[in-house]
N, C-alpha and C positions, 0 to 999 in steps of 0.2 A: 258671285259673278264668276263665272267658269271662263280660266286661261285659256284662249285659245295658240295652240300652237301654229307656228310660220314655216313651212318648206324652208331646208335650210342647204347650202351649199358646202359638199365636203371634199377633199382627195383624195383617192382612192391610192393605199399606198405601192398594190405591187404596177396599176397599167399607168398612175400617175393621171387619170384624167379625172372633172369635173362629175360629182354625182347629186343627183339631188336627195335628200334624207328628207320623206317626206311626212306629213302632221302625223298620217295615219302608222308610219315606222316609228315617228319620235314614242308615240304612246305605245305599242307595243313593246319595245326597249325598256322604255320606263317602267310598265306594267310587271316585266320579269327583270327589270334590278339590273339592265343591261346595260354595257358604258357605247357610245354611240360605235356605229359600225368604220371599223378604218381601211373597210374593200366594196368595192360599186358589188352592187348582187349579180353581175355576170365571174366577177373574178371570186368571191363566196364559192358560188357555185362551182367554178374550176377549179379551188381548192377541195369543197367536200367529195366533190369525185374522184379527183387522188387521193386524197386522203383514203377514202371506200377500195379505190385500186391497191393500194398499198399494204391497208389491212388485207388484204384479200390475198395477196401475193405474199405476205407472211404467214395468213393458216396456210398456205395450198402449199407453200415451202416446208412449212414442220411438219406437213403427214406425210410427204413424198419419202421413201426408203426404198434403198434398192438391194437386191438381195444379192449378198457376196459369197463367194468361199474366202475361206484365212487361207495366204500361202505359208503357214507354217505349219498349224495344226489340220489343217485343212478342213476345218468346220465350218459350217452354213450359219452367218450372220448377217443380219441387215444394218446398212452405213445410209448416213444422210448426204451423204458425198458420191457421186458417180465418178467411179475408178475409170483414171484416164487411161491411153495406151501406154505401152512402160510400165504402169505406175503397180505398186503391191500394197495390197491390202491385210489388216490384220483382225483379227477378233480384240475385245478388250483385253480378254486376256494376255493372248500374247504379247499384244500393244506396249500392256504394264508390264510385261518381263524385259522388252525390249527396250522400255524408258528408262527403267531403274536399273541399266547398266549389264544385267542374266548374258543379252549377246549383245554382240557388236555389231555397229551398225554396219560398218564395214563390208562385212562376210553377207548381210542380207540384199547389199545392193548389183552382187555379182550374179 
């Protein structure tokens, strides 16, 4: 004798409203080991789209580089940071000479 399953009532926990989890969802769940759903499938849905915006906006962030000069050595280097006004830019190199104490920081901000 084959269980059938009953439309079952859940709350959905980011809009907090009534959803129905229906026979044809319970066995699909079941079938891939899933534990019941705890978002109505409109709020699912406007998670996996952020989620999708989100990834998306962290590849299209790590390839962006903008091409800089070093105001030290004045070599042609790319930064993942777009240099504000004021602001001075260094290559690694000089960067590391500049952390580890070589100049001060002082003289570089005049």
């Amino acid at each position: 004798m084959e269980n059938k399953l009953e439309p079952r009532y859940l709350i959905c926990q980011d809009c907090k409203r009534k959803f129905v989890f229906t026979a044809k969802e319970q066995k699909k769940f079941g079938f891939n080991g899933w534990d019941d759903p705890i978002r109505c499938k409109y709020c699912r849905r406007l998670k996996k789209i952020l989620n999708l915006a989100l990834k998306d906006k962290q590849d299209i962030n790590a390839e962006i580089k903008f091409n800089e000069v070093c105001d030290k050595c004045r070599r042609q280097f790319y930064s993942k940071f777009k240099r504000r006004l004021g602001e001075k830019a260094y290559c690694d190199d000089c960067y590391a000479e500049i952390k580890h104490g070589d100049i001060e920081w002082d003289k570089l901000k005049e």
